[in-house]
FIZAKOL-327087 format. One record per residue (C-alpha): residue number from 1; x, y, z. Coordinates in steps of 0.1 Angstrom, whole numbers. Layout:
! FIZAKOL-327087
> NUM;X;Y;Z
...
END
This chain:
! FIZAKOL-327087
> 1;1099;1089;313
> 2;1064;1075;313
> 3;1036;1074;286
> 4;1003;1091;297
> 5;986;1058;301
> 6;1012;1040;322
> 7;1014;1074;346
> 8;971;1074;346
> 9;976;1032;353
> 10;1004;1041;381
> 11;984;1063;395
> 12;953;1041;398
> 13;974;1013;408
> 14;987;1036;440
> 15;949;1044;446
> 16;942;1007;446
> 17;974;996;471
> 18;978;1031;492
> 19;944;1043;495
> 20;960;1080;483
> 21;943;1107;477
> 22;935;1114;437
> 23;943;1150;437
> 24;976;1150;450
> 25;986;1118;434
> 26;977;1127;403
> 27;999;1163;408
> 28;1033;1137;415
> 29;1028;1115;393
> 30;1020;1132;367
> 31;1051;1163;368
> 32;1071;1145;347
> 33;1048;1148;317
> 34;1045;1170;289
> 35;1016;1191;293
> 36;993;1178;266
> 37;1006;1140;279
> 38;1000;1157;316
> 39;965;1164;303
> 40;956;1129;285
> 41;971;1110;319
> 42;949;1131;341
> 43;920;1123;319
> 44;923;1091;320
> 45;929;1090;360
> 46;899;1107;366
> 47;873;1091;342
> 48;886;1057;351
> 49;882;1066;386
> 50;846;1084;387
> 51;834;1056;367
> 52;843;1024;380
> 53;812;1007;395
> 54;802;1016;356
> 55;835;999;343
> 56;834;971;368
> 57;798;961;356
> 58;808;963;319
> 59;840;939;325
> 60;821;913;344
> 61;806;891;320
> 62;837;888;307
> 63;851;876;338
> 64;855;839;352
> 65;869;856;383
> 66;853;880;395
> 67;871;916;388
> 68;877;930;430
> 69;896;897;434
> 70;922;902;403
> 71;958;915;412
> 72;955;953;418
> 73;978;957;382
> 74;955;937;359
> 75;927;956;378
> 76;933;988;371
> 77;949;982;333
> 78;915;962;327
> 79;894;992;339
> 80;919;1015;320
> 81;913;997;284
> 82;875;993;288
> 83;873;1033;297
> 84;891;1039;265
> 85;870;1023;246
> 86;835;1037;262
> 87;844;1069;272
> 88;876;1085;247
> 89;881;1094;214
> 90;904;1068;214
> 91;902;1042;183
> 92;891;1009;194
> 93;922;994;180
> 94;944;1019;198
> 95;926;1011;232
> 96;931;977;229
> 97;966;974;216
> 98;979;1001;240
> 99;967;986;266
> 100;981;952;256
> 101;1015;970;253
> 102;1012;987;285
> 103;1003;949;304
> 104;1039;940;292
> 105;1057;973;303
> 106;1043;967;340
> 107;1057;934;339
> 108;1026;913;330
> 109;1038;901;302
> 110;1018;868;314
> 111;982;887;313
> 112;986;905;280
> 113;971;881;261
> 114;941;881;285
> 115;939;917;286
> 116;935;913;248
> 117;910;888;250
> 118;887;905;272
> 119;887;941;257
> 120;881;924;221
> 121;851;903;234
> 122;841;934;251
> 123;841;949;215
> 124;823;923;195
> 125;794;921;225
> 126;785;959;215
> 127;804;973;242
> 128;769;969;261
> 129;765;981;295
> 130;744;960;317
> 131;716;988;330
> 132;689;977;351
> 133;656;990;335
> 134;631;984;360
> 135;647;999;390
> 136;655;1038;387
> 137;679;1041;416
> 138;699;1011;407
> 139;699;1022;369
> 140;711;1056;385
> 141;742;1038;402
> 142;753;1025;373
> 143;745;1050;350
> 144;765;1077;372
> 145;789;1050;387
> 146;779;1062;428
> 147;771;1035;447
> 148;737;1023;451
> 149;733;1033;490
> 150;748;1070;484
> 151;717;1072;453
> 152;686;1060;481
> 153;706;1083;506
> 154;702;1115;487
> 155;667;1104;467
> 156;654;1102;503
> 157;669;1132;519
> 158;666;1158;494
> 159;641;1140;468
> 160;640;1131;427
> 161;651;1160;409
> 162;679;1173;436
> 163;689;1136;436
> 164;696;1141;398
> 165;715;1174;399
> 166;737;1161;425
> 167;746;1132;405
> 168;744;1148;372
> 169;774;1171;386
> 170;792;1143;400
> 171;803;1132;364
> 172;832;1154;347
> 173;857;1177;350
> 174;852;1204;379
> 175;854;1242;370
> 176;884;1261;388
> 177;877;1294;407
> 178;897;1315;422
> 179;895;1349;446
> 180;907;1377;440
> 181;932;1393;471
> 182;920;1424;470
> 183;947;1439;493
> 184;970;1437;464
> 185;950;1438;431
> 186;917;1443;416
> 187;900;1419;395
> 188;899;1436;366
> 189;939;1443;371
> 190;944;1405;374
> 191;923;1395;347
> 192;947;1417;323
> 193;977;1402;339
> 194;967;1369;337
> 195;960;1376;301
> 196;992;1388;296
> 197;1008;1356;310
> 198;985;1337;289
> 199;960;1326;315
> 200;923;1332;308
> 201;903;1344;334
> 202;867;1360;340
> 203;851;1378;368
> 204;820;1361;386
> 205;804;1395;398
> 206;763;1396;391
> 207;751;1433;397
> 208;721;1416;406
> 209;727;1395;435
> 210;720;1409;471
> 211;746;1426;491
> 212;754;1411;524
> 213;785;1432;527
> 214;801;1461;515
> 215;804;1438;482
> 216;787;1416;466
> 217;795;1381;476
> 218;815;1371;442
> 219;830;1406;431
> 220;862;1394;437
> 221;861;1358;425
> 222;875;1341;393
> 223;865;1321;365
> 224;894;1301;350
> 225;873;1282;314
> 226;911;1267;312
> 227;924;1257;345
> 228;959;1238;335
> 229;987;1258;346
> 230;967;1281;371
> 231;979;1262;400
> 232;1014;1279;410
> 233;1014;1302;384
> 234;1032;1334;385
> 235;999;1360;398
> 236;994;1329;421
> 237;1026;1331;435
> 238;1030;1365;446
> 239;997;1362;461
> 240;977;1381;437
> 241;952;1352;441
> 242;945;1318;459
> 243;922;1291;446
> 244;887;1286;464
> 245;856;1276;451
> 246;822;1296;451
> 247;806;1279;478
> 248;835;1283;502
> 249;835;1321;491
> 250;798;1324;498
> 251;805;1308;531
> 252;827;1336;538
> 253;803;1360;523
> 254;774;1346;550
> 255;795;1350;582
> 256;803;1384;571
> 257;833;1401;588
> 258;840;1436;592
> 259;875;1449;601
> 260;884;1450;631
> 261;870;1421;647
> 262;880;1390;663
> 263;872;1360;642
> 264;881;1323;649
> 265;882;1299;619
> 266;883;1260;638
> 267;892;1234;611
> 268;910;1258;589
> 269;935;1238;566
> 270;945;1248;544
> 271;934;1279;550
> 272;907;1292;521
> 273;882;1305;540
> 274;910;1321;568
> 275;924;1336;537
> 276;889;1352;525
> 277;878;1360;556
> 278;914;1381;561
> 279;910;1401;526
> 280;871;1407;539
> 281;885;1420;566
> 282;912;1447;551
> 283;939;1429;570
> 284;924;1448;603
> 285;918;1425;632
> 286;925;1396;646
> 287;920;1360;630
> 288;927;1329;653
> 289;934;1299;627
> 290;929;1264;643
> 291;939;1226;627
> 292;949;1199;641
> 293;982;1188;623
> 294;1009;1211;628
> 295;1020;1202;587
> 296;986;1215;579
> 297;988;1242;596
> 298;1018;1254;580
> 299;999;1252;551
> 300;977;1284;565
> 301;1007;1307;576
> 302;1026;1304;544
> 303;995;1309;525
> 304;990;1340;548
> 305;1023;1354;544
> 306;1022;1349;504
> 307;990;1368;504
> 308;1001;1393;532
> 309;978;1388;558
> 310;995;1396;590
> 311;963;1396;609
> 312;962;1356;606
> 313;974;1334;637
> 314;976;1299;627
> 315;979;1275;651
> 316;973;1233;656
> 317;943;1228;681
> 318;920;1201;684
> 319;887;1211;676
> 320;873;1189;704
> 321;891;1204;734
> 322;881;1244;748
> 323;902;1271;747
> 324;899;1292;778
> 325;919;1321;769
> 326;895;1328;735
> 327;864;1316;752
> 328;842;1346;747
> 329;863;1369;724
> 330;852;1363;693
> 331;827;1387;674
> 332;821;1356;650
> 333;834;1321;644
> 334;832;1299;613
> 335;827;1258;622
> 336;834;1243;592
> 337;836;1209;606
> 338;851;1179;594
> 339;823;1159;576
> 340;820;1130;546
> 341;827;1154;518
> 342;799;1144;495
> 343;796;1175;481
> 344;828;1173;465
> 345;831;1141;446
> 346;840;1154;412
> 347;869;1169;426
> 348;877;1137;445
> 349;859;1106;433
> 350;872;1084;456
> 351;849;1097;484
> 352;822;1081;472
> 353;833;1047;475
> 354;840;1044;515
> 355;818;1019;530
> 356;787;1042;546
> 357;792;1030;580
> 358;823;1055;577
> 359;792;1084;579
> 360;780;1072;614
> 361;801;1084;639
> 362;806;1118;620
> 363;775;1136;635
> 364;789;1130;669
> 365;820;1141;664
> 366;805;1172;646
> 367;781;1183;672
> 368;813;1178;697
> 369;829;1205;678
> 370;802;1229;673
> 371;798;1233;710
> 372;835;1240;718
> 373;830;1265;687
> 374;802;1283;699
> 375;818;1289;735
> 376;843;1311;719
> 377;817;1336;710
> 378;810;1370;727
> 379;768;1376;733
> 380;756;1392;704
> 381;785;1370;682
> 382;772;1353;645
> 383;785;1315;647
> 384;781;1297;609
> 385;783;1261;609
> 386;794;1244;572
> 387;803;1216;560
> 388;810;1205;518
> 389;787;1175;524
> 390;751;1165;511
> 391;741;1143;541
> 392;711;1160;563
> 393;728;1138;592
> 394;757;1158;588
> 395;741;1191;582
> 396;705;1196;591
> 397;707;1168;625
> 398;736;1190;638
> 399;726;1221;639
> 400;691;1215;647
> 401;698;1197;676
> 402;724;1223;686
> 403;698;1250;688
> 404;677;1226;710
> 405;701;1225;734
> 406;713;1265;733
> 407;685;1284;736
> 408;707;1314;737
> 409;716;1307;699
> 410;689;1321;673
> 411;682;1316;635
> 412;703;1345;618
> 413;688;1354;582
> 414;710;1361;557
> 415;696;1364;514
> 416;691;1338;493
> 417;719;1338;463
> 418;703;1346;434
> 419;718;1318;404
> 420;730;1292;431
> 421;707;1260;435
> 422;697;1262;474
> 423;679;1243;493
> 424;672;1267;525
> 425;652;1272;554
> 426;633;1307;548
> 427;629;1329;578
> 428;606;1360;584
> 429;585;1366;555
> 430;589;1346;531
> 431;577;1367;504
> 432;607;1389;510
> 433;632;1393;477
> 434;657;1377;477
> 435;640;1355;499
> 436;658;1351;537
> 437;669;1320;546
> 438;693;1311;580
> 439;703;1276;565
> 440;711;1266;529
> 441;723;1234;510
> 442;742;1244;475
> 443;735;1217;454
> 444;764;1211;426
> 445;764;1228;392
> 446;787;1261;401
> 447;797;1256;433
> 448;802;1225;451
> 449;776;1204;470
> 450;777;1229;504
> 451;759;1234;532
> 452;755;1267;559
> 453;737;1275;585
> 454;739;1311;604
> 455;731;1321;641
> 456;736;1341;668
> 457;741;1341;705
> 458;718;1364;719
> 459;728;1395;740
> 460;730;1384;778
END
C-alpha cells in the first residue's frame, strides 16, 4: 500500500501525463488509504495543485533548467517538497528527507540527491517567494497562484474588490453542502440521523431571506463543517440526500417549479439541479433530462431512482440540435450551459490553468444552445439561463444578445438573496426590498462563483 505522499505525488504525476480530472482522481487513488492518510494525501494533492504558478516561481532560482521542461516525476516531487515546506505543518527536515525518500521509491534514485539539493538551498535562501511589488495584478498571480490573464480578466470585468473575493475564495478547501430530499425526510430528521451515524450536519435555512416559493430557497439544504465520509454514506445512499452546492440550489430556487408542470433540464449530468427541481416539484409532473453522453446520463436515472423521483426522464440529447416533439411543451426550462467553469476552481484547480483561447469559442457554442432551449417553451414559459463561470463573455454577452434577437423574451425579476454576494441587474424599482434583480453573478465565499439570468416568453 502507498504512503500519503507517494499517492498525493501519483496523483499529481497522472494530472501532469493524463490531463485527469483532480476530483475523481484524487477519489481512486486515494481508496486505499487510511482515512487520516486519505486526508494528508488529499491535502497535499490539492495545495500542491492550487498553488503551483506560486511553487513554480519559488523553485526557479534554484533551477539551471527551467522547471515545465523537467521529467513530469521530478516535477511534481519538486513541487511536492517545496509545498511542504511553505504551506504544512510539516518540519523542514521531514519535508525534505521524505521527499528525498519518496524520489527513490518512484525509481529516481538518480535525482534524489538533486531533490535534496534544491529543497535545502530553498531553505537556507529564506524560503523567499519572488513577489512582484510594483505591479498589483501580477503580485495577485503569484500571491493566489491564478494565472496572470485570468487576474486582468476578472479585475476588468467585475473590478478591484470582486476581483479580490473571487480570488481570495479560490485558495482552500471548499465547504460541502448538501439538499435535503424532502420526499423522504425532513431536515431536521436527517440532521438527527446523520448525528447518530456520526456525521455532523447543520441546516442553511435564514427566516429572513425572501420567499420565491412555497419555501425558502435553502430550507432544505445542508451544511456538512466535516465533509470526509459524507460522500456514499449511509443517509446518502438511500436517498435521504444528494450533494449540491448553494448556488446550484438557488438556481433551482429562481426557475421555480410548481407540481405539475413540464420542465426540461438541457445539460443535466449528473443530474443536481434535475434532482432539486423533482423534490420542488413533489414528484408531480413531468421532467425531460437531457446530456449528451449516454454514461452521463445514467448518472441522472440512477440518481433519480435512489432518490425516488419517477417523474424524471433522462435521456442523451445534444443540446445543439431541436426537439420537435417537446418544442413548445414546456412551462419552464433550465439552460445551464456548458461554460469555462471559473466559478469553481477551488473544487477543481486545474481549470484555471487551460490556455484562455480555450474561452473563445464557448459563447458561440452557448448562445447555440440557448436558442434550441428556449424553442421548447410554451408562451407565457420562464427560461433561466446559468452557467458556474465568472466570465461576462459567457454570461452577460449571451443572454444580452439573446434578448436582442427575441423580442418575445422579457426580463423576469426574481429577489435578491439576502447573505449571498451578487452582482445583479435590478429591475422595477430599485428601492424595492429585497431588491429585484432578473440577472445575478454569485461571487464565491458560500456558494460557488455562479451566474443566472431569468426570462420569459411573452403570451402570444
Amino acid at each position: 500500500m502507498k504512503n500519503p505522499r507517494e499517492a498525493a505525488a501519483s496523483a499529481l504525476v497522472q494530472m501532469e501525463t493524463q490531463g485527469a480530472y483532480s476530483n475523481l482522481l484524487s477519489g481512486s487513488v486515494f481508496s486505499g488509504l487510511s482515512s487520516r492518510d486519505r486526508a494528508f494525501a488529499a491535502a497535499l494533492f490539492s495545495g500542491v495543485l492550487e498553488r503551483r504558478i506560486t511553487l513554480d516561481a519559488a523553485l526557479a532560482p534554484y533551477l539551471s533548467r527551467p522547471l515545465e521542461k523537467q521529467e513530469p516525476v521530478l516535477r511534481c516531487l519538486l513541487r511536492l517538497g517545496v509545498y511542504q515546506l511553505l504551506y504544512s505543518r510539516v518540519p523542514e527536515r521531514a519535508g525534505v528527507n521524505e521527499t528525498v525518500a519518496l524520489a527513490k521509491s518512484m525509481g529516481r534514485s538518480r535525482q534524489a540527491g538533486f531533490v535534496n539539493a534544491v529543497l535545502r538551498s530553498f531553505i537556507r535562501g529564506g524560503k523567499r517567494i519572488p513577489y512582484p511589488e510594483k505591479d498589483p495584478a501580477a503580485y495577485d498571480s503569484l500571491f493566489y497562484s491564478c494565472p496572470l490573464w485570468l487576474v486582468r480578466m476578472w479585475r476588468s470585468q467585475y473590478g478591484l474588490e470582486a476581483a479580490g473575493q473571487i480570488l481570495s475564495a479560490s485558495i482552500g478547501p471548499p465547504p460541502l453542502y448538501g439538499r435535503v430530499n424532502t420526499l423522504r425526510t425532513t431536515p431536521q430528521e436527517l440532521c438527527s440521523l446523520l448525528k447518530r451515524q456520526g456525521i455532523s450536519a447543520f441546516p442553511m435555512e435564514r427566516s429572513e431571506e425572501p420567499v420565491l416559493s412555497a419555501r425558502t430557497p435553502l430550507a432544505d439544504c445542508l451544511l456538512f463543517p466535516q465533509p470526509s465520509g459524507v460522500p456514499g454514506c449511509s443517509a446518502m445512499q438511500e436517498g435521504l440526500f444528494h450533494i449540491q452546492d448553494t448556488a446550484s440550489q438557488l438556481c433551482c430556487a429562481v426557475l421555480n417549479p410548481q407540481p405539475g408542470e413540464t420542465v426540461v433540464d438541457v445539460c443535466a449530468a449528473p443530474g443536481g439541479k434535475t434532482f432539486t427541481i423533482g423534490q420542488r416539484m413533489e414528484n408531480r409532473g413531468c421532467i425531460h433530462s437531457f446530456d449528451l453522453y449516454p454514461q452521463r446520463v445514467e448518472l441522472i436515472r440512477s440518481g433519480a431512482r435512489r432518490l425516488g423521483l419517477t417523474i424524471v426522464q433522462a435521456e442523451p440529447r445534444d443540446a445543439l440540435l431541436p426537439d420537435p416533439l417537446l418544442k413548445g411543451k414546456a412551462d419552464r426550462v433550465l439552460c445551464d450551459a456548458v461554460c469555462s467553469g471559473l466559478g469553481t476552481i477551488r473544487r477543481k484547480p486545474e481549470i484555471k490553468y487551460k490556455p484562455s483561447a480555450q474561452l473563445d469559442g464557448l459563447p458561440s457554442i452557448q448562445e447555440q444552445i440557448l436558442e434550441q432551449s428556449a424553442e421548447y417553451l410554451k408562451p407565457g414559459g420562464v427560461l433561466v439561463y446559468s452557467t458556474c463561470t465568472l466570465n461576462r463573455k459567457e454570461n452577460e454577452g449571451v443572454t444580452r444578445r439573446f434578448l436582442q434577437r427575441h423580442p418575445d423574451f422579457l426580463p423576469d425579476p426574481f429577489p435578491c438573496i439576502e447573505g449571498y454576494t451578487m452582482l445583479g441587474t435590478l429591475l422595477g424599482n430599485s428601492d424595492a426590498h429585497p431588491p429585484l434583480l432578473w440577472e445575478a453573478t454569485l461571487l464565491p465565499g458560500m456558494s460557488d462563483g455562479f451566474y443566472l439570468c431569468r426570462m420569459r416568453k411573452q403570451p402570444e
